[in-house]
N, CA, C and O atoms as a GROMACS GRO file, in nm:
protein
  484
    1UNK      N    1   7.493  17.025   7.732
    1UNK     CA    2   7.384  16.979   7.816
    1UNK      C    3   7.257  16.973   7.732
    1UNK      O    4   7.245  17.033   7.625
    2UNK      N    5   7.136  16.877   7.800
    2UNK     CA    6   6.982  16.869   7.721
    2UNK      C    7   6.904  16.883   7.821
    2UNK      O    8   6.928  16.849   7.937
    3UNK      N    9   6.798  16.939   7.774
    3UNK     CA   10   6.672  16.932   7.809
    3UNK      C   11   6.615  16.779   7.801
    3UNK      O   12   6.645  16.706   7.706
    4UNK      N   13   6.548  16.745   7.886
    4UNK     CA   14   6.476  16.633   7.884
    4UNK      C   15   6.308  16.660   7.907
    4UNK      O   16   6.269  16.682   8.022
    5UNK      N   17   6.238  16.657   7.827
    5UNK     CA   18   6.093  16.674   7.887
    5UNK      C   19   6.025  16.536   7.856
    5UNK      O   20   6.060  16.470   7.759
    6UNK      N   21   5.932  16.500   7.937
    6UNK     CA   22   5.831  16.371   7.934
    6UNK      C   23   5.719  16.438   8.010
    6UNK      O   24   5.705  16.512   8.107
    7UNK      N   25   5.624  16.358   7.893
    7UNK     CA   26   5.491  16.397   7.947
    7UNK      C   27   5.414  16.238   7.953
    7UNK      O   28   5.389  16.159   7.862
    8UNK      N   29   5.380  16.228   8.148
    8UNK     CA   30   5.373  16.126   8.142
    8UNK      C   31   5.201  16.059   8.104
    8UNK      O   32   5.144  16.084   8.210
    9UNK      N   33   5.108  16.000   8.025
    9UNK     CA   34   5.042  16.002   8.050
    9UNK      C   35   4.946  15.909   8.181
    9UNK      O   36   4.826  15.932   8.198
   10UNK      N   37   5.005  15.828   8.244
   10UNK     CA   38   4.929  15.756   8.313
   10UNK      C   39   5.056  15.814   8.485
   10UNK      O   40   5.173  15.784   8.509
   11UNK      N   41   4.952  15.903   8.568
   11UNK     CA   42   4.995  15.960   8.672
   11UNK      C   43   5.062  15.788   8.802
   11UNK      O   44   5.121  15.795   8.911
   12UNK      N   45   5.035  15.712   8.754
   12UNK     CA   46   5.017  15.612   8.866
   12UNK      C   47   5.189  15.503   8.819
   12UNK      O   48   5.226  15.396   8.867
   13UNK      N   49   5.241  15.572   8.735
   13UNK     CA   50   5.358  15.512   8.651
   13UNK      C   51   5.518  15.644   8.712
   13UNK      O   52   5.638  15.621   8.707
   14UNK      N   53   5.459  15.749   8.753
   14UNK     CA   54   5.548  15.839   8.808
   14UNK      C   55   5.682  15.781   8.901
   14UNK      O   56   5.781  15.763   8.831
   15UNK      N   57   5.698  15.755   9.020
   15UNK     CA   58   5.746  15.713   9.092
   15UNK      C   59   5.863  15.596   8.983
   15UNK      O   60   5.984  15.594   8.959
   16UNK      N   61   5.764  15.526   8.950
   16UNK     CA   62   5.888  15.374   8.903
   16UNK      C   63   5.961  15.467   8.719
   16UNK      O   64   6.052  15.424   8.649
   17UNK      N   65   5.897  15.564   8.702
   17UNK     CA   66   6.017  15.659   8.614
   17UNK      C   67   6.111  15.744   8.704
   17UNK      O   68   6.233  15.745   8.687
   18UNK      N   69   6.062  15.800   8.781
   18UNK     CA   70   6.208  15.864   8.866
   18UNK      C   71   6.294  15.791   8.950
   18UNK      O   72   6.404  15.837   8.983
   19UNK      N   73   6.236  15.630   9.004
   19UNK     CA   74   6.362  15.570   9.058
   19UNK      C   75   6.493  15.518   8.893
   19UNK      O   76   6.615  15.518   8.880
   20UNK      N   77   6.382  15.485   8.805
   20UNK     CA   78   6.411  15.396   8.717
   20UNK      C   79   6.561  15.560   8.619
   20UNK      O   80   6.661  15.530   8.554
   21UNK      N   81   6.517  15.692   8.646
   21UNK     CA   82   6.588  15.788   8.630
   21UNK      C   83   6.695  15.812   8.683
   21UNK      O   84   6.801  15.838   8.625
   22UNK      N   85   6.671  15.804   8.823
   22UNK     CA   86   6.792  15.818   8.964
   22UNK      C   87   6.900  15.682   8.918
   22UNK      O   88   7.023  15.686   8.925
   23UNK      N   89   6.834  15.587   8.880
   23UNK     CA   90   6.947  15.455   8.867
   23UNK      C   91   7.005  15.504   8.754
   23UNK      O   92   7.125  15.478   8.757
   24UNK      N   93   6.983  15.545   8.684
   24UNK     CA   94   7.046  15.587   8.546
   24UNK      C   95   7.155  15.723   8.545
   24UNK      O   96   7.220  15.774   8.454
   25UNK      N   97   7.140  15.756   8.688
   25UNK     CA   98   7.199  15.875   8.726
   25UNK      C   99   7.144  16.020   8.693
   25UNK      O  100   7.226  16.111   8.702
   26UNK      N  101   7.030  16.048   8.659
   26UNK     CA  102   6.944  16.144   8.613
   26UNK      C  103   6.912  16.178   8.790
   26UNK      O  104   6.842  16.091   8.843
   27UNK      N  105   6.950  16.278   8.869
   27UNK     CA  106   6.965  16.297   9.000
   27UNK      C  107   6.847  16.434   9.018
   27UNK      O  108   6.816  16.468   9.133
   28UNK      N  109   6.798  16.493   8.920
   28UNK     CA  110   6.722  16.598   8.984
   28UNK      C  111   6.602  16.587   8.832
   28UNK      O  112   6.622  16.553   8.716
   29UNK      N  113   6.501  16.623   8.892
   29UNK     CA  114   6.391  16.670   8.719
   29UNK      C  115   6.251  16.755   8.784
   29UNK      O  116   6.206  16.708   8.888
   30UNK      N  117   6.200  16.846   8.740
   30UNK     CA  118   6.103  16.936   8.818
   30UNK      C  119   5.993  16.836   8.734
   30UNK      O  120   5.990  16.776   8.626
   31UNK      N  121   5.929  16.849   8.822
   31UNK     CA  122   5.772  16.749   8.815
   31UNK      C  123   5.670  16.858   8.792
   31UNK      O  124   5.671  16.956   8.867
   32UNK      N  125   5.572  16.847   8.682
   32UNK     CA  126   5.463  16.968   8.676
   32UNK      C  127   5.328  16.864   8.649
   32UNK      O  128   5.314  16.765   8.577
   33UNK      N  129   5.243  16.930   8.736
   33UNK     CA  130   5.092  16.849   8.658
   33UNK      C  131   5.076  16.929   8.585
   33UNK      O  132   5.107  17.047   8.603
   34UNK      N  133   5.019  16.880   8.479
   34UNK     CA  134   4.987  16.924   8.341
   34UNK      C  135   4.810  16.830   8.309
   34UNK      O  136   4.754  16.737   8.365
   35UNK      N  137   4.774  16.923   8.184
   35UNK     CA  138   4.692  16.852   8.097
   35UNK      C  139   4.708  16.855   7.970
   35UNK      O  140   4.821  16.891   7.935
   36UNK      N  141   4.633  16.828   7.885
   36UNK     CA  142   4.633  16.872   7.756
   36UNK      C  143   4.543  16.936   7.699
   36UNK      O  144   4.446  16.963   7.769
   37UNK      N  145   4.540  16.983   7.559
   37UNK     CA  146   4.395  17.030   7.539
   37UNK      C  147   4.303  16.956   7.497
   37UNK      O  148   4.217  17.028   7.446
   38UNK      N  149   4.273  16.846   7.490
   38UNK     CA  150   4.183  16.791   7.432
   38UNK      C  151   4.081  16.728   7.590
   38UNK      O  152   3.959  16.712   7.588
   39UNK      N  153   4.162  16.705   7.697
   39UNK     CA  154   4.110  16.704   7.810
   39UNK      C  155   4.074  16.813   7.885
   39UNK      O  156   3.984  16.795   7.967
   40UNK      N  157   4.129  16.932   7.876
   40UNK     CA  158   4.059  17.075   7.906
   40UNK      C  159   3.960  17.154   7.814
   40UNK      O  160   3.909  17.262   7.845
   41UNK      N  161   3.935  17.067   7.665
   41UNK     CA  162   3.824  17.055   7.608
   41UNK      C  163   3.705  16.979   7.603
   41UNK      O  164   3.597  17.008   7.550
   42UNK      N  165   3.744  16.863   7.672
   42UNK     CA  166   3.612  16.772   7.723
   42UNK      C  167   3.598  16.856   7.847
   42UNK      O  168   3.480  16.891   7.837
   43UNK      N  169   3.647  16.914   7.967
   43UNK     CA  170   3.619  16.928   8.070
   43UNK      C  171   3.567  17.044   8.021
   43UNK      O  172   3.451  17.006   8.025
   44UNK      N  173   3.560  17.150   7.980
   44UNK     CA  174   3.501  17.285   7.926
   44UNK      C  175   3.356  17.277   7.863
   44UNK      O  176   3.288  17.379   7.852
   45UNK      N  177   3.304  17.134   7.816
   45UNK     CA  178   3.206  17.069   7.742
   45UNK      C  179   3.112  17.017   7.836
   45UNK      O  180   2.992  17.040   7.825
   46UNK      N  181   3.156  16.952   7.922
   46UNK     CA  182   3.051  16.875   8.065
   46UNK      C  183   3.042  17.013   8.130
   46UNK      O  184   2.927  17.052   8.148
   47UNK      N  185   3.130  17.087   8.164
   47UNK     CA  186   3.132  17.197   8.236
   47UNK      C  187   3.149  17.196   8.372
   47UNK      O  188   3.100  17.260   8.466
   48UNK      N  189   3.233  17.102   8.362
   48UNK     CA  190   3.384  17.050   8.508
   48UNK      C  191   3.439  17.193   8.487
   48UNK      O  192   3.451  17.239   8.374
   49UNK      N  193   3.472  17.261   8.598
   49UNK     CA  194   3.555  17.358   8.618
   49UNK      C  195   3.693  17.306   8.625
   49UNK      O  196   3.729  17.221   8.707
   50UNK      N  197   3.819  17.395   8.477
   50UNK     CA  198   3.910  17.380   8.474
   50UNK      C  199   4.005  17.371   8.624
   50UNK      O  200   3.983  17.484   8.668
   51UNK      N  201   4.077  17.316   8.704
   51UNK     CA  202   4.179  17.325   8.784
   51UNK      C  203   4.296  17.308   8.794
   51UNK      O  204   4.349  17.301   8.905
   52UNK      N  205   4.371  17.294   8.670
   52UNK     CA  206   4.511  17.206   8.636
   52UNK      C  207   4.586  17.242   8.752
   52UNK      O  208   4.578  17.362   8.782
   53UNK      N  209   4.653  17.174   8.821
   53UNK     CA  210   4.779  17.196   8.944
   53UNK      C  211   4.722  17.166   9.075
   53UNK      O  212   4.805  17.140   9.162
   54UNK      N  213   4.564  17.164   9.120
   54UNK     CA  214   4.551  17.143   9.208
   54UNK      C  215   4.397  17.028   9.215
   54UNK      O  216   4.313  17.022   9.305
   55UNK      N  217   4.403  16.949   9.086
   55UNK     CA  218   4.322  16.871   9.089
   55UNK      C  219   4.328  16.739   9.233
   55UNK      O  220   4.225  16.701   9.290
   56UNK      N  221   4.430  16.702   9.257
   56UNK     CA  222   4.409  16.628   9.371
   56UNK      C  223   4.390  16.675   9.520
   56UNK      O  224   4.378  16.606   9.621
   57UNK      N  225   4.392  16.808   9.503
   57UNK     CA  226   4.394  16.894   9.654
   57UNK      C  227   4.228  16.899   9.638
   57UNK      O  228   4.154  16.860   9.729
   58UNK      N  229   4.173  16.956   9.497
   58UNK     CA  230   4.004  16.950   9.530
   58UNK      C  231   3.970  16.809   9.478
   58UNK      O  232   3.909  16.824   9.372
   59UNK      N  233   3.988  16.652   9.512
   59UNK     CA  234   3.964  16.583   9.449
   59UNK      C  235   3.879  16.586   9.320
   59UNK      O  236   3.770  16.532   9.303
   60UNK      N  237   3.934  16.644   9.250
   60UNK     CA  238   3.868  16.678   9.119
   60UNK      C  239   3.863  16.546   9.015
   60UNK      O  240   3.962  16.473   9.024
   61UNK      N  241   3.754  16.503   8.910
   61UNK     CA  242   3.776  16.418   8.879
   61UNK      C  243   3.841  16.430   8.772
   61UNK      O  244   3.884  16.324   8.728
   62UNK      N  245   3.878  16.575   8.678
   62UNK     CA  246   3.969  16.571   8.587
   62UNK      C  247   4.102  16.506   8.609
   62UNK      O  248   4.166  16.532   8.711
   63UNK      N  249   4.154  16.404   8.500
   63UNK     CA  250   4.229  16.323   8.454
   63UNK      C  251   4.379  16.450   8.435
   63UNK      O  252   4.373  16.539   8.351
   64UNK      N  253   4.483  16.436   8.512
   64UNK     CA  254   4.630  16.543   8.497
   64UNK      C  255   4.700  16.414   8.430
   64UNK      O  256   4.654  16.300   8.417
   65UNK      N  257   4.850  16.477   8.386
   65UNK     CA  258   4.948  16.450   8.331
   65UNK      C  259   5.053  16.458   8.427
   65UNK      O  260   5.028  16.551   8.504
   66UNK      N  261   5.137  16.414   8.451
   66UNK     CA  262   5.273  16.483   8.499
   66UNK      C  263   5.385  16.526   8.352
   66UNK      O  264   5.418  16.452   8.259
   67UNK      N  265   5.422  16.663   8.374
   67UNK     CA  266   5.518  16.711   8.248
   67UNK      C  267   5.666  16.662   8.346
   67UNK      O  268   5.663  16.728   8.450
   68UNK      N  269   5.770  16.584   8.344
   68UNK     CA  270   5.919  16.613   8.390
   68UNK      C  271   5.985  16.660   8.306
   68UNK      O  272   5.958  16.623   8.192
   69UNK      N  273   6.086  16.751   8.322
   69UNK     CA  274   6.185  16.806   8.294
   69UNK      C  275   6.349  16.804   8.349
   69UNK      O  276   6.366  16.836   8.467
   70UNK      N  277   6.418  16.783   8.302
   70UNK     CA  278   6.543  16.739   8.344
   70UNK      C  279   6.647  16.796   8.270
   70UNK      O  280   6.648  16.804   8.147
   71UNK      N  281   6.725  16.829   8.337
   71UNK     CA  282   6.876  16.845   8.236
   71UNK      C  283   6.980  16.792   8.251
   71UNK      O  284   7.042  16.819   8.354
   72UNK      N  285   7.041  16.692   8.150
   72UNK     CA  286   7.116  16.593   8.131
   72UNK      C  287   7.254  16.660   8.090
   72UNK      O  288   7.258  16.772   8.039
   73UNK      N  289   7.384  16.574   8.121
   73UNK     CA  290   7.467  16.593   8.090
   73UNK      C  291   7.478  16.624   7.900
   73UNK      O  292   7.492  16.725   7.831
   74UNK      N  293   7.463  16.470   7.869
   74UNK     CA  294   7.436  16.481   7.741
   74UNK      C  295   7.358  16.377   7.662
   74UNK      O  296   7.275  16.306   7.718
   75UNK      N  297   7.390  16.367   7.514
   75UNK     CA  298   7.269  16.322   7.440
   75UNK      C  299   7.273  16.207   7.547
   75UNK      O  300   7.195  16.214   7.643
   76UNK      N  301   7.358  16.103   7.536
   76UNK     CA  302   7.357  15.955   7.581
   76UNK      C  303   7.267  15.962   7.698
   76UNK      O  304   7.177  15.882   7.723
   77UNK      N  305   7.309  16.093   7.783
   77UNK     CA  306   7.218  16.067   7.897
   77UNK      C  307   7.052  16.062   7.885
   77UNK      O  308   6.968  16.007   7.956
   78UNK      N  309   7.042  16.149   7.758
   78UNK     CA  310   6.897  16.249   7.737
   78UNK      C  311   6.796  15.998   7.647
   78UNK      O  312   6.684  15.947   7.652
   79UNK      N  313   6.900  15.963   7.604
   79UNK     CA  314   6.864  15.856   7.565
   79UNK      C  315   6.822  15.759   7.675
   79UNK      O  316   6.720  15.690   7.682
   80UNK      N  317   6.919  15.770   7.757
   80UNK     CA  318   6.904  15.664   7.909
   80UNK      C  319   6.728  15.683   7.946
   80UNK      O  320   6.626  15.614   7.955
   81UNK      N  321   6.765  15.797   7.958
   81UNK     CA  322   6.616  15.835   7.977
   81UNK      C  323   6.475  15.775   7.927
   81UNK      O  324   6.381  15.726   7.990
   82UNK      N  325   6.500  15.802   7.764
   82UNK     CA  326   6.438  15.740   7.703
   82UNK      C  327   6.358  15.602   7.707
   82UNK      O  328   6.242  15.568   7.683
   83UNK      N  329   6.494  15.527   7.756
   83UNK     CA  330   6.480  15.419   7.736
   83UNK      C  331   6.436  15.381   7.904
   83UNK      O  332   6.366  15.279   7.901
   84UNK      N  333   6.446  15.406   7.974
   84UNK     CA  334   6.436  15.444   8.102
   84UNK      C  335   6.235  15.419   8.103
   84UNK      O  336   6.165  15.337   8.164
   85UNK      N  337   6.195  15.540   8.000
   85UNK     CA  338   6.052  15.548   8.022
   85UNK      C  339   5.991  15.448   7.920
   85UNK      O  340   5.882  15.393   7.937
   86UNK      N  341   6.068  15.430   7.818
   86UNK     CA  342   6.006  15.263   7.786
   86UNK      C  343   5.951  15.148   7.819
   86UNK      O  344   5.852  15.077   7.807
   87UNK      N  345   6.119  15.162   7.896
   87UNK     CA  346   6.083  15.034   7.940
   87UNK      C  347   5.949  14.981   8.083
   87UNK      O  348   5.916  14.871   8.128
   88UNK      N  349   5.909  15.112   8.110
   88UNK     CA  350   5.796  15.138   8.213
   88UNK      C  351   5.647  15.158   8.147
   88UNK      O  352   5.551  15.084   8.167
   89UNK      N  353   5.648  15.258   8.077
   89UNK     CA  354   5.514  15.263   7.978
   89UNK      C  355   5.508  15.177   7.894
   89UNK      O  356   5.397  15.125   7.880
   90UNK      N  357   5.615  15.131   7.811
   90UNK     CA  358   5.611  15.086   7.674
   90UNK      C  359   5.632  15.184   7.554
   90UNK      O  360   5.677  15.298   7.562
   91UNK      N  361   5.599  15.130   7.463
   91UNK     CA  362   5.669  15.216   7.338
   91UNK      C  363   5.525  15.327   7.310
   91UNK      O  364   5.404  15.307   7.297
   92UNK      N  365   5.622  15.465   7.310
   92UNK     CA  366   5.592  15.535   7.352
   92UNK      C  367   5.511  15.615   7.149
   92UNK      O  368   5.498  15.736   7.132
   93UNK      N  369   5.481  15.531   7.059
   93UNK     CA  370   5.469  15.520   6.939
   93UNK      C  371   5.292  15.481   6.992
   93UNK      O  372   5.209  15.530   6.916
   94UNK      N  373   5.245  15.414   7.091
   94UNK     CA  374   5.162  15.378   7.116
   94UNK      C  375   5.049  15.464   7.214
   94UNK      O  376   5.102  15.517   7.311
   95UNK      N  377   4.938  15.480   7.204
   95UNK     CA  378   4.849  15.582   7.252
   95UNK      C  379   4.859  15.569   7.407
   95UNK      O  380   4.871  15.454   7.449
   96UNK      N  381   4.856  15.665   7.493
   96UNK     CA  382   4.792  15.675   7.638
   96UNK      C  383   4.905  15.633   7.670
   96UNK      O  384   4.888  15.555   7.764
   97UNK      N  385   5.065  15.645   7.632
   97UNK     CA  386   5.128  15.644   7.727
   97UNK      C  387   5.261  15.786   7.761
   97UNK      O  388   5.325  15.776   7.866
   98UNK      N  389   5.285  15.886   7.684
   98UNK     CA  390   5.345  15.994   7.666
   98UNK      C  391   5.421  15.999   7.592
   98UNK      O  392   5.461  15.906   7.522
   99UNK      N  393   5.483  16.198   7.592
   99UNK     CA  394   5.497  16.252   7.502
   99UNK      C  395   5.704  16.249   7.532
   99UNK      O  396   5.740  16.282   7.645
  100UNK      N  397   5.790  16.218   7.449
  100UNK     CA  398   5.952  16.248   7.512
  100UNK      C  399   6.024  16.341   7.411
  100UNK      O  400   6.028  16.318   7.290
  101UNK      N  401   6.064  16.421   7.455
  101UNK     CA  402   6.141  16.504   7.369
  101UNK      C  403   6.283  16.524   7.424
  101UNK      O  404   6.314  16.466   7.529
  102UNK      N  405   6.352  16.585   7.373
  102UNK     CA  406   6.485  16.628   7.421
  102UNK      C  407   6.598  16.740   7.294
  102UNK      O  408   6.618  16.712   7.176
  103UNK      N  409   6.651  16.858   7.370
  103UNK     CA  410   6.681  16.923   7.270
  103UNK      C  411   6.816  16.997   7.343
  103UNK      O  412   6.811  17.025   7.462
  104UNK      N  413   6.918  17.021   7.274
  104UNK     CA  414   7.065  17.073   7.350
  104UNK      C  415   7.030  17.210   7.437
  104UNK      O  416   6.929  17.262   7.389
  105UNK      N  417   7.068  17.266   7.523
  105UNK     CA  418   7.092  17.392   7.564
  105UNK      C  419   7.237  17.450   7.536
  105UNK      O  420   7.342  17.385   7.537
  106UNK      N  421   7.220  17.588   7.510
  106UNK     CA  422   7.349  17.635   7.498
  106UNK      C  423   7.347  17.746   7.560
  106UNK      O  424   7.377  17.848   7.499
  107UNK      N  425   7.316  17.750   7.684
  107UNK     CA  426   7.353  17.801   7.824
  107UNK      C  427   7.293  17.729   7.934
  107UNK      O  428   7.197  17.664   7.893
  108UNK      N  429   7.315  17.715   8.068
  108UNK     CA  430   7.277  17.680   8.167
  108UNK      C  431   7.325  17.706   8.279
  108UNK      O  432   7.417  17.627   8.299
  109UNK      N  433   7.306  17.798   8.392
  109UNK     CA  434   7.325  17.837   8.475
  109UNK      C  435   7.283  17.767   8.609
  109UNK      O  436   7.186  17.694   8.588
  110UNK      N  437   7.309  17.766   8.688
  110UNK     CA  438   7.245  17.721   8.865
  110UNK      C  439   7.238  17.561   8.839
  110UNK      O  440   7.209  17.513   8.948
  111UNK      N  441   7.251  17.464   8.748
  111UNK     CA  442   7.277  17.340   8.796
  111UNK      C  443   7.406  17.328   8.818
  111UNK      O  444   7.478  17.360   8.723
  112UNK      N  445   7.476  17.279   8.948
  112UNK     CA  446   7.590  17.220   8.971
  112UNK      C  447   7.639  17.082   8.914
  112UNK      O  448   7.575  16.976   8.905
  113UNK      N  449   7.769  17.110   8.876
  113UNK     CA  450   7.797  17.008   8.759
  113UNK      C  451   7.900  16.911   8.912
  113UNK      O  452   7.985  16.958   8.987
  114UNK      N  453   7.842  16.769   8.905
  114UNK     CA  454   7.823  16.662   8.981
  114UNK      C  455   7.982  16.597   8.918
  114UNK      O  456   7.964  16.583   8.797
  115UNK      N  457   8.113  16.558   8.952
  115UNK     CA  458   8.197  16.425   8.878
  115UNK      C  459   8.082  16.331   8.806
  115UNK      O  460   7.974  16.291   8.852
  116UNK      N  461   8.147  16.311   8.672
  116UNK     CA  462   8.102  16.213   8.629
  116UNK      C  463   8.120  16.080   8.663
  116UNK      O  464   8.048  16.004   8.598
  117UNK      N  465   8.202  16.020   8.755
  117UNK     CA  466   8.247  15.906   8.836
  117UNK      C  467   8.085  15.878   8.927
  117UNK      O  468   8.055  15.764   8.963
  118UNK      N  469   8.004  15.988   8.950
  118UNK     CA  470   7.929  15.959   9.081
  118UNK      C  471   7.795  15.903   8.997
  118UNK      O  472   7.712  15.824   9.042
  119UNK      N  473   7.795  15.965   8.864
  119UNK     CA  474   7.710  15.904   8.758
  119UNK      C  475   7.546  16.010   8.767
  119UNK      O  476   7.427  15.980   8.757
  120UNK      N  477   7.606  16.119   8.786
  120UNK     CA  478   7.490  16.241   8.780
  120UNK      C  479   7.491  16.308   8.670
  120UNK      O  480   7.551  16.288   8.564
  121UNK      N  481   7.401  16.410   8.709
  121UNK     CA  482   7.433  16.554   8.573
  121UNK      C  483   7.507  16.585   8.634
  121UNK      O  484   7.575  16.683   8.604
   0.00000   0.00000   0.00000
């Protein structure tokens, strides 16, 4: 199994990566708002009070991230992905659109392993 993490940068692109995930059979991924530091260093500078996680509850005007995380069957899947968020942001070599990583696990507990016929993890 892999880890899948994406860090998305443009929050308004979310949605058309997790249908564009679900078609690919990627069936579950925990969603985190996130920032980075270089934006919790401008906001520390104007002297915007930090809020990461609940910037849209205080309409805050700091700029979040969404981090997803997923765990894939395997590499091929951890690629689908990939290509998955490409083809939505664009090439991801290019500024302001996120960060993709992916790396094996060698344990994993509490995800239920899905037939591969149904096209899940």
């Amino acid at each position: 199994m892999f880890m899948v993490m994406f860090v998305l940068d443009d929050p308004s692109q979310l949605e058309a990566i997790l249908n564009a995930w679900e078609k690919n059979g990627i069936s579950g991924a925990t969603i985190l708002e996130s920032t980075g530091i270089n934006r919790f260093r401008r906001a520390r500078m104007v002297g915007t009070p930090f809020m990461a996680g609940i910037n849209r509850l205080m309409n805050s005007p700091e700029e979040s991230h969404y981090t997803l995380l997923a765990i894939v069957q395997d590499e091929q899947k951890a690629q689908l992905c990939l290509t998955a968020v490409e083809s939505i942001v664009g090439d991801l070599i290019e500024p302001d659109t996120g960060v993709f990583c992916t790396w094996p696990l060698s344990s994993v507990k509490g995800v239920p392993h899905r037939p591969a016929n149904k096209g899940q993890v």
